[in-house]
N, C-alpha and C positions, 0 to 999 in steps of 0.2 A: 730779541730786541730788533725794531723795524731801523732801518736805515735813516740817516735824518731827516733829508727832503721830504719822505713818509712821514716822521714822525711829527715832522713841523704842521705839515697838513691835515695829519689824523687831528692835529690840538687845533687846530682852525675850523676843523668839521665838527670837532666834539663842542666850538664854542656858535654855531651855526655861521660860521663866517666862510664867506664864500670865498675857496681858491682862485686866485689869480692869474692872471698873463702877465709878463714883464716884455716893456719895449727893450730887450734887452741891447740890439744896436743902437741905440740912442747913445752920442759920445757922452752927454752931460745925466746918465742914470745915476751915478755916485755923487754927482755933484754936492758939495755941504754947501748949504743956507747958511750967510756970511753970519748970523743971528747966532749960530748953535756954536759959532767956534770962539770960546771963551778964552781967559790970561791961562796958559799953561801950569798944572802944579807939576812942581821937580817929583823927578821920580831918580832918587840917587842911589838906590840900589840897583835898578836895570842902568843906570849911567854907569856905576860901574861893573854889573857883569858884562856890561857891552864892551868896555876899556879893555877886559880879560878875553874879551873875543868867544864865552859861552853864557847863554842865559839860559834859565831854567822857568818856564812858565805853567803855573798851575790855571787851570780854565775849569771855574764848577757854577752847577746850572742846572738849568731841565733840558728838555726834547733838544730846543736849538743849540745847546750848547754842547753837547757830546750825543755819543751813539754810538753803533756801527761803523765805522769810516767808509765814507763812500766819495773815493776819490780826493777827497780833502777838501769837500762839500762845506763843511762847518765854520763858521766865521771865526773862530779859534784858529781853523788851522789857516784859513783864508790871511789872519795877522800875521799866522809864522810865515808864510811865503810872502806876504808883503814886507814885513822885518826882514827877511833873509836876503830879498830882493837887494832892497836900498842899502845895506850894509855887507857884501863882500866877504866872505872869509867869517862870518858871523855864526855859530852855532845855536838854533835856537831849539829849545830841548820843550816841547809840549805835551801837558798830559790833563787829561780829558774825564772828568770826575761828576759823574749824575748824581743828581738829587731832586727829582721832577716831584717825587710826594711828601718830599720832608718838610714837617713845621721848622718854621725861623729856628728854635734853640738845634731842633737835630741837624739840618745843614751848619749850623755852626760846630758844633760836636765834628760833622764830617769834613769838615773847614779845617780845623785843630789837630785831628786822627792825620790828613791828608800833608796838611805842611810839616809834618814831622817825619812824615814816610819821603817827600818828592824833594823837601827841602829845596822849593824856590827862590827864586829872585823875583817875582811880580807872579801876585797870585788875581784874574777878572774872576771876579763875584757878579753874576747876574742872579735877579732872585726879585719880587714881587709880585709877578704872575701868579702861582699857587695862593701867596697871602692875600690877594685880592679877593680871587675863586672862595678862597676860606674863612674871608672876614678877618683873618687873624689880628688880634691886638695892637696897633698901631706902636702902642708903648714895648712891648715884647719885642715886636720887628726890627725896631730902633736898637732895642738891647743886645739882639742879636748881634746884627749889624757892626756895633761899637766892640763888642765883644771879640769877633771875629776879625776885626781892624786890629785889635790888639794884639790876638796872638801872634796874627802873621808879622806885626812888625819886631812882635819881642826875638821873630826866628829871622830875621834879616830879609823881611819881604816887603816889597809893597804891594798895594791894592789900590786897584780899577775899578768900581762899583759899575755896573751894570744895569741902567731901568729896565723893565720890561718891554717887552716885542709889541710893536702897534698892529691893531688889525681894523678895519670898520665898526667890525662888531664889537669893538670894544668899549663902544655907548652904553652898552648891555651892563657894564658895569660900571657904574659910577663911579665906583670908588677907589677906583685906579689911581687916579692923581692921589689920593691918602698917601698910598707905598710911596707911588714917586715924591709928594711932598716931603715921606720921611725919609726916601734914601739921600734924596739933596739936600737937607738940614742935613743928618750925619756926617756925611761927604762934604761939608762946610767944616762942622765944627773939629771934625778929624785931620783937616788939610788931606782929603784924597780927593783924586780925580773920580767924577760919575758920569759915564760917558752915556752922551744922552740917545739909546736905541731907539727909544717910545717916539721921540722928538722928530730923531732924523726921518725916522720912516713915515711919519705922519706926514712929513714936509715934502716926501719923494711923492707920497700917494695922494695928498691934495694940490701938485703941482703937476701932475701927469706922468713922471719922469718912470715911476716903477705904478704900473695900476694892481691894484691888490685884490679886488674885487669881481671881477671880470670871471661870469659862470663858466668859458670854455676850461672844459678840461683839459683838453690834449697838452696846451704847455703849462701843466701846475709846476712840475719838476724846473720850468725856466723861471721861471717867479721867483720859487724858491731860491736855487744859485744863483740869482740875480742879487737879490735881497743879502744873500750871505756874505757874494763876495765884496758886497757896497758896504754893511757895516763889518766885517773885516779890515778891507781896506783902509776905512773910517777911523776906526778902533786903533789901529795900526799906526796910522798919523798920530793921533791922541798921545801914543806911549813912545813915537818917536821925539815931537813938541815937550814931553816932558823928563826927557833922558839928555835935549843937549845941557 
């Protein structure tokens, strides 16, 4: 298995989207669009493994979301070092679970199998990208979705929902916004938080902050941990905003 910053690129080559350069000294590259930061939902499960001073975060996904560790590249781990940061004395226990080719039902299957083995306190669900790619059922996805919402909370978790990753080339598929229309209804009707990937990056790469597009190769690898450690960070806020 390729390292993530590889692996994130190889999905960007395979969707013809051209790797980018990141300003990455720019103070204001992470910045959040005052638009994308919505009323906090409680998160009182991580509220209180935090009180205990250890959390346990399950993090499942494709490419971006797990791999190889490379440095603690991955915006997973990018949240546990921002968690860890702002909170002192704070144990945060992450573990990193792929599912880059599984239809909706079987990532929930491994959603289920995985919170019984890791036994979390806050499990991020990112997941649309593949249903895009596959057309899959909008009604399925949703079931999924709800499904896997459930289990975690029947084992004392909460959930993060995750949209997918924005690239240029993702005009190429239309029907992007479908997934994301259905994980943001669930994510309503469920009372969880959906932390918006697709949104923010769209907003960093049409306001110059992170350019995505840009054919030089030499800094595709700065793009990439640019990108990571900005929705990490991101992310990070999100679950801090909804644990006080």
């Amino acid at each position: 298995m390729r390292a993530p910053l590889q692996a994130v690129l190889a999905l960007l080559g395979a969707l013809n989207i051209p790797a980018g350069t990141a300003h990455a000294a720019r103070p204001d590259a992470c910045a959040v669009p005052a638009e994308t930061v919505g009323t906090p939902v409680p998160l009182e499960q991580v509220k209180a493994a935090i009180a205990r001073g250890r959390i346990v975060v399950l993090a499942i996904g494709g490419i971006a979301t797990v791999g190889v560790p490379d440095a603690g590249a991955t915006y997973p781990e990018r949240m546990r070092a921002h968690l860890a940061k702002h909170a002192p004395g704070l144990e945060v226990v992450l573990e990193l679970r792929a599912a880059p080719d599984a239809t909706p039902r079987q990532r929930a299957a491994l959603l289920a199998q995985e919170i019984e083995t890791v036994r979390p306190n806050l499990v991020v669900w990112a997941s649309g990208s593949r249903e895009a790619i596959r057309h899959s059922d909008p009604a399925r996805y949703a079931a999924s979705l709800r499904l896997g919402i459930s289990r975690a909370r029947a084992a004392g978790a909460d959930v993060v929902l995750v949209e997918p990753q924005f690239a240029p080339g993702w005009a190429r598929l239309p029907n992007i916004d479908t997934y994301r229309d259905t994980m943001r209804t669930v994510a309503m009707l469920e009372g969880v938080p959906m932390f918006p990937r697709f949104t923010l990056m769209q907003a960093w790469h049409e306001a110059g902050q992170i350019v995505l597009d840009s054919p030089d190769p030499v800094r595709q690898a700065e793009v990439a941990r640019t990108v990571m450690n900005c929705i990490g960070t991101a992310l990070a806020e999100l679950v801090r905003r909804g644990a006080r």
